[in-house]
mmCIF file of the N, C-alpha and C atoms, coordinates in Angstrom:
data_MODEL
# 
_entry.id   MODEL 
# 
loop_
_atom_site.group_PDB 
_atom_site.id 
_atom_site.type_symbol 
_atom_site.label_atom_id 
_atom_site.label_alt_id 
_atom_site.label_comp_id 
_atom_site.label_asym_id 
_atom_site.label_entity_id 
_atom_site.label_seq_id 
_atom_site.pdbx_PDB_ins_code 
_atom_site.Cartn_x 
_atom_site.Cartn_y 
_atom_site.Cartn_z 
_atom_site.occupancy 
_atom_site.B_iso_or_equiv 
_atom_site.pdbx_formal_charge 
_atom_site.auth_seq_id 
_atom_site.auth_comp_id 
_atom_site.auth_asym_id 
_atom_site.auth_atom_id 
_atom_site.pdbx_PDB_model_num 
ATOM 1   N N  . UNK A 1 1  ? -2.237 6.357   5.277  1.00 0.00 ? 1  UNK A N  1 
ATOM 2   C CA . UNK A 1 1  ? -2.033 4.939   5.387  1.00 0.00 ? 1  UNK A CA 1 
ATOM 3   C C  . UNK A 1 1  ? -2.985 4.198   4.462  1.00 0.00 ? 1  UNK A C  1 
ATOM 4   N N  . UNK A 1 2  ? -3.052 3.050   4.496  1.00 0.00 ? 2  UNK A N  1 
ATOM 5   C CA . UNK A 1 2  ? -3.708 1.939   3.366  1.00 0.00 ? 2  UNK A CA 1 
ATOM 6   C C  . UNK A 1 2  ? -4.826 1.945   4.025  1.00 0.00 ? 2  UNK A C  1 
ATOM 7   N N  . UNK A 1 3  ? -5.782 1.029   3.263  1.00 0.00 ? 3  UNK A N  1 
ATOM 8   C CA . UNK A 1 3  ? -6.892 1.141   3.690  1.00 0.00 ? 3  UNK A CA 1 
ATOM 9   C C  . UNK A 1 3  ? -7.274 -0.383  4.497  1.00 0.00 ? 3  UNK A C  1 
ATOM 10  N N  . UNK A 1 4  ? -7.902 -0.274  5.880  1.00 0.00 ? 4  UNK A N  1 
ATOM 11  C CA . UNK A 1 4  ? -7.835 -1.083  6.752  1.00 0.00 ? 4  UNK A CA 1 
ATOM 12  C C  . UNK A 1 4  ? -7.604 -2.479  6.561  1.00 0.00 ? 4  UNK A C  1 
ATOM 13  N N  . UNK A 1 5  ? -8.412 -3.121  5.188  1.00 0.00 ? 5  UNK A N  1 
ATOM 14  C CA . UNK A 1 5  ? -7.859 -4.598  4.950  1.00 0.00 ? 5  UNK A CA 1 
ATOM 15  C C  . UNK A 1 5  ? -6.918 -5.093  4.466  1.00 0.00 ? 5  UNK A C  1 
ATOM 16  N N  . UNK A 1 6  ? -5.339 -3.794  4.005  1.00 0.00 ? 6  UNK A N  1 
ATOM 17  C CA . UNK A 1 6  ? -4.435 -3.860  3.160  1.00 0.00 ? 6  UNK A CA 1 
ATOM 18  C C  . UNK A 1 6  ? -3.551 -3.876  4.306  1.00 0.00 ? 6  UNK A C  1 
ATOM 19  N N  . UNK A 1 7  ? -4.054 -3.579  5.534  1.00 0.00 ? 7  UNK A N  1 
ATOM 20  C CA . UNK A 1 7  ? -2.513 -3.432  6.581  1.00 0.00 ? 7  UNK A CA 1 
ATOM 21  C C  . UNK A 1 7  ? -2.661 -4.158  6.874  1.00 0.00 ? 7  UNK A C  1 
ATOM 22  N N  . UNK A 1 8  ? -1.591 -4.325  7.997  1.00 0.00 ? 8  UNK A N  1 
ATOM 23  C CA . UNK A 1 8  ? -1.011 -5.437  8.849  1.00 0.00 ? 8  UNK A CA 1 
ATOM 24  C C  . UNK A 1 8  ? -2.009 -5.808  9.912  1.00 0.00 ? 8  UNK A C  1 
ATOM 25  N N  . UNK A 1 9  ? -2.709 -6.518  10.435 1.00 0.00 ? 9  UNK A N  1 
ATOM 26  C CA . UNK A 1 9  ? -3.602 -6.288  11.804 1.00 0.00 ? 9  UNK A CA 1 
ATOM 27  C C  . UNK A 1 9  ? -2.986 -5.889  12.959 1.00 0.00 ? 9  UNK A C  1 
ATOM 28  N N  . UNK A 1 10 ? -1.509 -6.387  13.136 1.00 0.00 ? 10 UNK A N  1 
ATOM 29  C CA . UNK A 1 10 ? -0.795 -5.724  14.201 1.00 0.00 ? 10 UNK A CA 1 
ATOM 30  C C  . UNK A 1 10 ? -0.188 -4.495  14.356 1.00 0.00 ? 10 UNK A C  1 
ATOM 31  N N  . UNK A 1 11 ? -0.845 -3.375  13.235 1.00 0.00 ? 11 UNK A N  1 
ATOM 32  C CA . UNK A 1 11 ? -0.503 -2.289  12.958 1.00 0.00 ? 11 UNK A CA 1 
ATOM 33  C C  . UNK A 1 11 ? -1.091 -1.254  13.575 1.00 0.00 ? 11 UNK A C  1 
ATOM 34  N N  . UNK A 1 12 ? -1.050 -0.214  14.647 1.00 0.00 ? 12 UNK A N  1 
ATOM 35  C CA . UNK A 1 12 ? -1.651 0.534   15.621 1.00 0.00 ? 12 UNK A CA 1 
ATOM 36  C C  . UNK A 1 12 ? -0.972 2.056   15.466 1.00 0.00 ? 12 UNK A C  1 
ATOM 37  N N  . UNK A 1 13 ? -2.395 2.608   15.080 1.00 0.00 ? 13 UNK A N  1 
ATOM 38  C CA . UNK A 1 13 ? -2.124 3.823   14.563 1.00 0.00 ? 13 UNK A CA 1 
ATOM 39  C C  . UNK A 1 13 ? -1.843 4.698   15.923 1.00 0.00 ? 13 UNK A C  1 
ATOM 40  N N  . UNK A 1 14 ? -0.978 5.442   15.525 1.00 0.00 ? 14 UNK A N  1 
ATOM 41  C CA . UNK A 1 14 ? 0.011  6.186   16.598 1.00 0.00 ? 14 UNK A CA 1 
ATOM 42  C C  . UNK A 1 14 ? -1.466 7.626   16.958 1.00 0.00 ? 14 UNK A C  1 
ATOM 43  N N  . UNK A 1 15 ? -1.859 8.123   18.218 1.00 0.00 ? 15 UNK A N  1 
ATOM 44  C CA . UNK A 1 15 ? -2.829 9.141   18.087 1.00 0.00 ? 15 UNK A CA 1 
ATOM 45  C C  . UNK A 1 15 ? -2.080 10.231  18.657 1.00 0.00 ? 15 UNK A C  1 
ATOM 46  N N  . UNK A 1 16 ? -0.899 10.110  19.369 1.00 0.00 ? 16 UNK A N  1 
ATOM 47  C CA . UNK A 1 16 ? -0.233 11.121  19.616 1.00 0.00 ? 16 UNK A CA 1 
ATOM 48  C C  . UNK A 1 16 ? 1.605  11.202  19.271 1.00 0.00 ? 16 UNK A C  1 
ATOM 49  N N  . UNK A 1 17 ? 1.580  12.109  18.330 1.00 0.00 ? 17 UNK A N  1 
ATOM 50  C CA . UNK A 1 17 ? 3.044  12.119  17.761 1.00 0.00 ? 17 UNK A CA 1 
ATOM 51  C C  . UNK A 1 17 ? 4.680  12.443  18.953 1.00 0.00 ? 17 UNK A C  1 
ATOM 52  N N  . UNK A 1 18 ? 4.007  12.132  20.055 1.00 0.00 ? 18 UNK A N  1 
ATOM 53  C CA . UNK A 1 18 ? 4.824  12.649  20.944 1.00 0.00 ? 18 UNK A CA 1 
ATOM 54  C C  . UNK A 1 18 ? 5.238  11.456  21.646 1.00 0.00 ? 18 UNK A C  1 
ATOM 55  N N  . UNK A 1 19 ? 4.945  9.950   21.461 1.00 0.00 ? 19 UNK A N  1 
ATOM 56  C CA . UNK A 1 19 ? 5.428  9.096   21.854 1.00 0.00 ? 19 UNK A CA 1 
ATOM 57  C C  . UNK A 1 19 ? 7.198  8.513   21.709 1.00 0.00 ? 19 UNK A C  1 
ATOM 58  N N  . UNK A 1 20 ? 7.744  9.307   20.744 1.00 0.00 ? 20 UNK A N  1 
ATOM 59  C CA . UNK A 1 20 ? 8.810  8.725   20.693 1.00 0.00 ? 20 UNK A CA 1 
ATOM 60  C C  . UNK A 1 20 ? 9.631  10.350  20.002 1.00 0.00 ? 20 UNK A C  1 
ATOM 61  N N  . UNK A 1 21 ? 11.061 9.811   19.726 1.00 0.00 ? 21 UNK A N  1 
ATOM 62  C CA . UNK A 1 21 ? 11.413 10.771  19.473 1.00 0.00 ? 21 UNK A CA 1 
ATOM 63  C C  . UNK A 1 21 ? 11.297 11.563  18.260 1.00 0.00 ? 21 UNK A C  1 
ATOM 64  N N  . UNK A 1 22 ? 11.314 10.489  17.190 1.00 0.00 ? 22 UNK A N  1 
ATOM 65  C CA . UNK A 1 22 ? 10.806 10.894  15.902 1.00 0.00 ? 22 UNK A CA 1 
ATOM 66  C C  . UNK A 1 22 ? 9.206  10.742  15.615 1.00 0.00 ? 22 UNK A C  1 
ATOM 67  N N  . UNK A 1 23 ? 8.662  11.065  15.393 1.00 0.00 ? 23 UNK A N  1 
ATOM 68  C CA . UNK A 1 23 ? 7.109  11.198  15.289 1.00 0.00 ? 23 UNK A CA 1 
ATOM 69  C C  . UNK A 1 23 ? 6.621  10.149  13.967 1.00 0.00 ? 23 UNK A C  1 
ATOM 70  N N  . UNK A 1 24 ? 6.131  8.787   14.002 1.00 0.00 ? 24 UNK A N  1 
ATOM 71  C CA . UNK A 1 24 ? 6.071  7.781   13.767 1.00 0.00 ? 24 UNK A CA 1 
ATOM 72  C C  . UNK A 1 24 ? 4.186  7.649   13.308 1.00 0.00 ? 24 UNK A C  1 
ATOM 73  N N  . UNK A 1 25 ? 3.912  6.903   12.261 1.00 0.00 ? 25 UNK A N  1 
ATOM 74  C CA . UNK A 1 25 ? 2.260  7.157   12.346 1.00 0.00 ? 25 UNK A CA 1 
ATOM 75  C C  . UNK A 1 25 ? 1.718  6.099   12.965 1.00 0.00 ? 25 UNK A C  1 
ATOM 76  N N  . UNK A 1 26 ? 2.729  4.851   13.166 1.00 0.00 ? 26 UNK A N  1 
ATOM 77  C CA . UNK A 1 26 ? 2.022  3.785   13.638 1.00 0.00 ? 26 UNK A CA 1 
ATOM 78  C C  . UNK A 1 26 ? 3.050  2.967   14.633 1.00 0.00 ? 26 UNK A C  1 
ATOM 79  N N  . UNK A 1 27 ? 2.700  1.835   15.047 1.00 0.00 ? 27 UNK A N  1 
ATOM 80  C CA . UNK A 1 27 ? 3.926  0.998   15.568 1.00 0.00 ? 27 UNK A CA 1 
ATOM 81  C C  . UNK A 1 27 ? 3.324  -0.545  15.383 1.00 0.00 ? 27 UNK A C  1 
ATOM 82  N N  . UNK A 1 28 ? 3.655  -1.479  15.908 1.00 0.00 ? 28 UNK A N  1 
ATOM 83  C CA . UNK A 1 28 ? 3.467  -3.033  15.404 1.00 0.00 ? 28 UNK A CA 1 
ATOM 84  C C  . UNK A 1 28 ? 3.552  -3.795  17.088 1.00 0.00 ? 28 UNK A C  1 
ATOM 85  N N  . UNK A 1 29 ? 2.456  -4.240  17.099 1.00 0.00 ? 29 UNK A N  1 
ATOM 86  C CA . UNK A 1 29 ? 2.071  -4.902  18.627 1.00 0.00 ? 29 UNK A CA 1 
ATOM 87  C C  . UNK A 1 29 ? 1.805  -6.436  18.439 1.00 0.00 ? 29 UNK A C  1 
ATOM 88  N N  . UNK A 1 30 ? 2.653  -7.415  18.162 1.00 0.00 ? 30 UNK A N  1 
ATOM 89  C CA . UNK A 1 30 ? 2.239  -8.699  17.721 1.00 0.00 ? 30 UNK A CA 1 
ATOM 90  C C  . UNK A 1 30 ? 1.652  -9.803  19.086 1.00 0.00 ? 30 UNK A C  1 
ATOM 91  N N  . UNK A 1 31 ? 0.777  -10.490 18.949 1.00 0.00 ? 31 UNK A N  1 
ATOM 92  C CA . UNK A 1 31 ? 0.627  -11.105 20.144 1.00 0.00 ? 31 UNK A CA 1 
ATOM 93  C C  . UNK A 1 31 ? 1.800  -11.713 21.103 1.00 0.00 ? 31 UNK A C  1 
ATOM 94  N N  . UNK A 1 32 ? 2.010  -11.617 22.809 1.00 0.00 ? 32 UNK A N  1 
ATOM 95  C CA . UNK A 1 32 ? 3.025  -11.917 23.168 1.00 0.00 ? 32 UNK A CA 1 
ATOM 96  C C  . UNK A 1 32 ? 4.403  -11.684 22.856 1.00 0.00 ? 32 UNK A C  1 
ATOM 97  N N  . UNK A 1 33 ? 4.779  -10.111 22.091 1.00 0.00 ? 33 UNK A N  1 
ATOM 98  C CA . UNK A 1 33 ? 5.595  -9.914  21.801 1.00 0.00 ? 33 UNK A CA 1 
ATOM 99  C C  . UNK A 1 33 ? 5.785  -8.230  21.938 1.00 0.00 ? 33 UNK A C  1 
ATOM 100 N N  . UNK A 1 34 ? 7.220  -7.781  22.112 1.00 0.00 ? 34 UNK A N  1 
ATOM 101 C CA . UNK A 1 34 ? 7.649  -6.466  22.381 1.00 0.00 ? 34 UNK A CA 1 
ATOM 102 C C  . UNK A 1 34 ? 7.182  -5.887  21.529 1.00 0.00 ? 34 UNK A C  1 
ATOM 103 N N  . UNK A 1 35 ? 6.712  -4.187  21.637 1.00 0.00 ? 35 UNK A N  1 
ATOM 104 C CA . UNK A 1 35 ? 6.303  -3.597  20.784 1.00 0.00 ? 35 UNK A CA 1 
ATOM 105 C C  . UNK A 1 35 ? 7.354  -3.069  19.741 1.00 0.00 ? 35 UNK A C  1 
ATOM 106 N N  . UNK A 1 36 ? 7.050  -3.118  18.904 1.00 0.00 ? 36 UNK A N  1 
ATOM 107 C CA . UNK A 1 36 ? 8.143  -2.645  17.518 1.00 0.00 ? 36 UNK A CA 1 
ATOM 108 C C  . UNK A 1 36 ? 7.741  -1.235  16.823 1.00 0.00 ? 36 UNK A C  1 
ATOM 109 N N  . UNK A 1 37 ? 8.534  -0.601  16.723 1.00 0.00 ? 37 UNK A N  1 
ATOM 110 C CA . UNK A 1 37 ? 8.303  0.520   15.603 1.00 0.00 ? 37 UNK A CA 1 
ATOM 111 C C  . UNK A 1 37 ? 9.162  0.728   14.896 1.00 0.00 ? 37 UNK A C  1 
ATOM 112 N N  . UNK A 1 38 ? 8.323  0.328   13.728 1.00 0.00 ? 38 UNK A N  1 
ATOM 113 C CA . UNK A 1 38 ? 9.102  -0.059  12.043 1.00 0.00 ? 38 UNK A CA 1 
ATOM 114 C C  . UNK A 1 38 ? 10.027 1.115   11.614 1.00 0.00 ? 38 UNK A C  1 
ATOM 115 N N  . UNK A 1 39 ? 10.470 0.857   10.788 1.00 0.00 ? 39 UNK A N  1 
ATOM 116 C CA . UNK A 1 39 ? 11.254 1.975   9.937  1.00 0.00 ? 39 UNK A CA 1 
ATOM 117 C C  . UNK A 1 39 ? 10.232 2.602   8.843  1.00 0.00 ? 39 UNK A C  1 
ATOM 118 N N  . UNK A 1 40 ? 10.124 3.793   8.639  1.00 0.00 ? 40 UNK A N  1 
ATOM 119 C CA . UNK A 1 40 ? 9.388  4.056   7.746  1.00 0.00 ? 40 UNK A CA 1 
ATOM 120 C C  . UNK A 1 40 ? 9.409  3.153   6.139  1.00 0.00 ? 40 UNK A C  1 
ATOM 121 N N  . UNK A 1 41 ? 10.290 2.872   5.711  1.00 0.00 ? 41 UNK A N  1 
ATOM 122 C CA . UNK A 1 41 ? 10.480 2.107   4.705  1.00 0.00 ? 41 UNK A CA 1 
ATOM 123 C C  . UNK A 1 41 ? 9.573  0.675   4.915  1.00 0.00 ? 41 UNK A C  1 
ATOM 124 N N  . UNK A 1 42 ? 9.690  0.091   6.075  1.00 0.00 ? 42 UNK A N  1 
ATOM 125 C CA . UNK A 1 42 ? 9.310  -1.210  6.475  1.00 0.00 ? 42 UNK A CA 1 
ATOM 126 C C  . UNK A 1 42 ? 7.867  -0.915  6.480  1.00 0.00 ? 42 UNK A C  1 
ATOM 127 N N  . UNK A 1 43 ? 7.542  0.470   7.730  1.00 0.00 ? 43 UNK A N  1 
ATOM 128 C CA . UNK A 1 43 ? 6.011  0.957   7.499  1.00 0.00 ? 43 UNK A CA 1 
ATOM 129 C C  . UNK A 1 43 ? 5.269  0.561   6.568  1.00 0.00 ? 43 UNK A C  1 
ATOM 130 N N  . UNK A 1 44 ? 5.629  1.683   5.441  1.00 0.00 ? 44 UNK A N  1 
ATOM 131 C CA . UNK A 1 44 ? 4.878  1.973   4.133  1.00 0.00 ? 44 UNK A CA 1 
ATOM 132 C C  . UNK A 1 44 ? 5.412  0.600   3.181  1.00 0.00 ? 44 UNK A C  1 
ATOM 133 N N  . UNK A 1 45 ? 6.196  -0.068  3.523  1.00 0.00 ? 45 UNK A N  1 
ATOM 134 C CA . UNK A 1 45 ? 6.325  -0.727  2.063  1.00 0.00 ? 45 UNK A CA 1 
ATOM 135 C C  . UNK A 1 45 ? 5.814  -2.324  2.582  1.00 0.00 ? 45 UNK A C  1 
ATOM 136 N N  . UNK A 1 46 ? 5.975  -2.557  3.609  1.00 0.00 ? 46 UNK A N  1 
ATOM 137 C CA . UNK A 1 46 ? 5.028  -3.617  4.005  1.00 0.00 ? 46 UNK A CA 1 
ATOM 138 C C  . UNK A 1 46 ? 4.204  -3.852  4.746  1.00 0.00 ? 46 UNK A C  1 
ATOM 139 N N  . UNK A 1 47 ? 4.264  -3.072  6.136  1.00 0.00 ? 47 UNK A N  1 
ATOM 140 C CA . UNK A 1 47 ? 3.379  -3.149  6.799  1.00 0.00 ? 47 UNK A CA 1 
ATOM 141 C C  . UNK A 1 47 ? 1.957  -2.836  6.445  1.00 0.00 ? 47 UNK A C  1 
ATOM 142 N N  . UNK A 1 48 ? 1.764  -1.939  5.066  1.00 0.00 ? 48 UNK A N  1 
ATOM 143 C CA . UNK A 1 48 ? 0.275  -0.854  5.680  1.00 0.00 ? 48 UNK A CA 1 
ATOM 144 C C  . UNK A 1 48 ? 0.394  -1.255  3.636  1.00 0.00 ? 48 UNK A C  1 
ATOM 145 N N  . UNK A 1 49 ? 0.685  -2.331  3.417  1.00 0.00 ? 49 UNK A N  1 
ATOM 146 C CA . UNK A 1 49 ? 0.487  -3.165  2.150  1.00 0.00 ? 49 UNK A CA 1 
ATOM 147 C C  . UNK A 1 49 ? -0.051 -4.842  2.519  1.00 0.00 ? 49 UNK A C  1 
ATOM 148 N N  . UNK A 1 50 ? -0.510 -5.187  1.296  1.00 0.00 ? 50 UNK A N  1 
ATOM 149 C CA . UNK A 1 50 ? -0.439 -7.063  1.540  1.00 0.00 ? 50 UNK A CA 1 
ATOM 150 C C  . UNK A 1 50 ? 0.991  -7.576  1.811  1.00 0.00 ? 50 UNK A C  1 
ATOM 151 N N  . UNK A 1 51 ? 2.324  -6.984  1.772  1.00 0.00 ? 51 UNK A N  1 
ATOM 152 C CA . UNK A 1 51 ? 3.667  -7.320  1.660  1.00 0.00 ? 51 UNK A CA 1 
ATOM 153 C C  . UNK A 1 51 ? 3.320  -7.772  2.918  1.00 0.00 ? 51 UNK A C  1 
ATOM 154 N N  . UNK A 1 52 ? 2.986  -7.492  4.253  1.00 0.00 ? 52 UNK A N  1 
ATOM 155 C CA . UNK A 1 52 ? 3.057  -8.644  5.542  1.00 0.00 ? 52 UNK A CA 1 
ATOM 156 C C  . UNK A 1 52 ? 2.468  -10.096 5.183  1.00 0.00 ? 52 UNK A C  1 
ATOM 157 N N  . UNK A 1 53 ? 2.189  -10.016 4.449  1.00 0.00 ? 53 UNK A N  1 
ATOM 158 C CA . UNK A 1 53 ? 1.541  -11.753 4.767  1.00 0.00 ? 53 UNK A CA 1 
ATOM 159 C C  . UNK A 1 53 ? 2.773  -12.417 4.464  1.00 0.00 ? 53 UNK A C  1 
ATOM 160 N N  . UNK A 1 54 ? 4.046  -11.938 4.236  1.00 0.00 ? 54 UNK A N  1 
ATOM 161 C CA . UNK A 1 54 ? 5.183  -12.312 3.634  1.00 0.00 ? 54 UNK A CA 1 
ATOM 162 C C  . UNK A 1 54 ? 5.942  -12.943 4.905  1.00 0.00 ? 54 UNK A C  1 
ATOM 163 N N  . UNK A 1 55 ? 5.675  -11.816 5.456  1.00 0.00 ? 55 UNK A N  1 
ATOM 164 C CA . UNK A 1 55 ? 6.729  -11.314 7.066  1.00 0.00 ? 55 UNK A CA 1 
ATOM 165 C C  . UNK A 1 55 ? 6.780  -12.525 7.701  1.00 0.00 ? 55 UNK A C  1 
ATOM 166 N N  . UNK A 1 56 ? 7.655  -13.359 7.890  1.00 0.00 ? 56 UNK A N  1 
ATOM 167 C CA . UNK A 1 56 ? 7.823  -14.027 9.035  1.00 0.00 ? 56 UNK A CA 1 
ATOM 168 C C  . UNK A 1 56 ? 7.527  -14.382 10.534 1.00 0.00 ? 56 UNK A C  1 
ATOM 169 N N  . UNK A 1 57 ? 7.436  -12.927 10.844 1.00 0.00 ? 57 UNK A N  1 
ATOM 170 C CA . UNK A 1 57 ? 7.122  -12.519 12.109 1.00 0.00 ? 57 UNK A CA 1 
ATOM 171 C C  . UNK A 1 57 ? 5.399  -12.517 12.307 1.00 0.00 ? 57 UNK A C  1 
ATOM 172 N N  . UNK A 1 58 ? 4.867  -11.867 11.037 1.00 0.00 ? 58 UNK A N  1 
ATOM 173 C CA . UNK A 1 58 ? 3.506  -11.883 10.750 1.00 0.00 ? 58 UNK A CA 1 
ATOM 174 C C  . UNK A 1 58 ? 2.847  -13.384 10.909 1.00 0.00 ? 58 UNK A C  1 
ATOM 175 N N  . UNK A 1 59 ? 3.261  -14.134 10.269 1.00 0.00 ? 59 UNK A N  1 
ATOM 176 C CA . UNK A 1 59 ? 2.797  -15.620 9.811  1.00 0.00 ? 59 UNK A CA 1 
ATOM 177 C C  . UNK A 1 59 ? 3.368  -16.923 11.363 1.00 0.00 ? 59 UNK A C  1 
ATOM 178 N N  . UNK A 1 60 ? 4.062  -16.264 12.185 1.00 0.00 ? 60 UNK A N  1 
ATOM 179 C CA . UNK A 1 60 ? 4.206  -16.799 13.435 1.00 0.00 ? 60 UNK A CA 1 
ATOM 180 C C  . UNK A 1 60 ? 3.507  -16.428 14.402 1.00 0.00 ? 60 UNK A C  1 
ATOM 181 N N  . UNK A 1 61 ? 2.865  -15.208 13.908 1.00 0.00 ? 61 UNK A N  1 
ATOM 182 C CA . UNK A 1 61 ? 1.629  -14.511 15.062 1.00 0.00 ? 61 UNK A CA 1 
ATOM 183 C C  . UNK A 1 61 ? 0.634  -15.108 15.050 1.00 0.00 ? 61 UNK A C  1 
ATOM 184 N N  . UNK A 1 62 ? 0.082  -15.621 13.477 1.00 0.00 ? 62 UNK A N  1 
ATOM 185 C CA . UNK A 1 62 ? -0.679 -15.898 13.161 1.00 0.00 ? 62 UNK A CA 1 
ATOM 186 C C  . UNK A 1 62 ? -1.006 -17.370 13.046 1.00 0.00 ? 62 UNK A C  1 
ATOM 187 N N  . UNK A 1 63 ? 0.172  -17.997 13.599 1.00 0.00 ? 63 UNK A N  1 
ATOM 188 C CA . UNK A 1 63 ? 0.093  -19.645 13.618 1.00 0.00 ? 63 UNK A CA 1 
ATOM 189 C C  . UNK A 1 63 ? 0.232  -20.376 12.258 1.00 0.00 ? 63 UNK A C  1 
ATOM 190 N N  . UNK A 1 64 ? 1.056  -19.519 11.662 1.00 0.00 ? 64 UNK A N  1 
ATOM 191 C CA . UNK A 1 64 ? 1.012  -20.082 9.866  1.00 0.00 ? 64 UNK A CA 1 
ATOM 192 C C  . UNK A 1 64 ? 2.484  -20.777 9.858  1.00 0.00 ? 64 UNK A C  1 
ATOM 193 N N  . UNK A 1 65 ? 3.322  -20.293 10.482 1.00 0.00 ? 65 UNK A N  1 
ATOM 194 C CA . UNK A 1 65 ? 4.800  -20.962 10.942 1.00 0.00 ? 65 UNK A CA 1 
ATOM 195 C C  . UNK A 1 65 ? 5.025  -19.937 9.202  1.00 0.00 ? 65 UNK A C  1 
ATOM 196 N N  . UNK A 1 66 ? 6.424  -20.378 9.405  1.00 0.00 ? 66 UNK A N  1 
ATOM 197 C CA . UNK A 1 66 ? 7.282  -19.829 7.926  1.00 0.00 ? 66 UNK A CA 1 
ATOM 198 C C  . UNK A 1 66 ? 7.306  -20.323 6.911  1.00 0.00 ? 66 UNK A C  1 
ATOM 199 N N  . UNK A 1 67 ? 6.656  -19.365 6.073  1.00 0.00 ? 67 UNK A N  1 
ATOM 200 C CA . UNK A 1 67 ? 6.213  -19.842 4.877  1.00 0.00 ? 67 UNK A CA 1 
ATOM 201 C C  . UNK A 1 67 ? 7.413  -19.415 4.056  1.00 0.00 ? 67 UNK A C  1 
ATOM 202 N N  . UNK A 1 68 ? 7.370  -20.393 3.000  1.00 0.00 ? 68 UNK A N  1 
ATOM 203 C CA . UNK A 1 68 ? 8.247  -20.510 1.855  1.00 0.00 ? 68 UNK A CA 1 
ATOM 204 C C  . UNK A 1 68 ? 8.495  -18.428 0.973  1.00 0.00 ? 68 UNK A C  1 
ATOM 205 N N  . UNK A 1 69 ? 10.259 -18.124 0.760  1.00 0.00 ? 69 UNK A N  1 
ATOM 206 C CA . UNK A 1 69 ? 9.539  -17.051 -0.034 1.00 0.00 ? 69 UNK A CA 1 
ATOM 207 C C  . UNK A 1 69 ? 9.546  -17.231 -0.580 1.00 0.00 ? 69 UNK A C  1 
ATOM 208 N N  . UNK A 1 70 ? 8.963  -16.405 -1.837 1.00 0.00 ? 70 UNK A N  1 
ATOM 209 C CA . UNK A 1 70 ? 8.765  -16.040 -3.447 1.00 0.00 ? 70 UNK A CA 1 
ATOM 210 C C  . UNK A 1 70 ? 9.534  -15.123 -3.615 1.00 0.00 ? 70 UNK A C  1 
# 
């Protein structure tokens, strides 16, 4: 995975691969909200990158409301 200030903060590294059916490295716990586990694509290409500050979902956790994309 990236290195701690490049991920997502709501990103929670998985410690046992036996939580689900496919064996997953992390999952996504946003405040007041259901737990999510990404698609690997979503994982690695935004979550556990700067690509969340993008996320919608990210920037409503965070009290930023929806920001414009690029």
């Amino acid at each position: 995975m990236a290195d701690y200030d490049d991920r997502c903060p709501f990103l929670i590294p998985v410690m046992d691969d036996r939580l689900w059916m496919y064996p997953m490295p992390a999952y996504c716990r946003r405040p007041g909200e259901r737990v999510k586990v990404p698609g690997r694509h979503g994982l690695f290409n935004m979550c556990s990158t700067l690509e969340h500050t993008r996320c919608p979902g990210f920037n409503a956790s965070m009290g930023l409301g929806d920001l414009p994309a690029t």
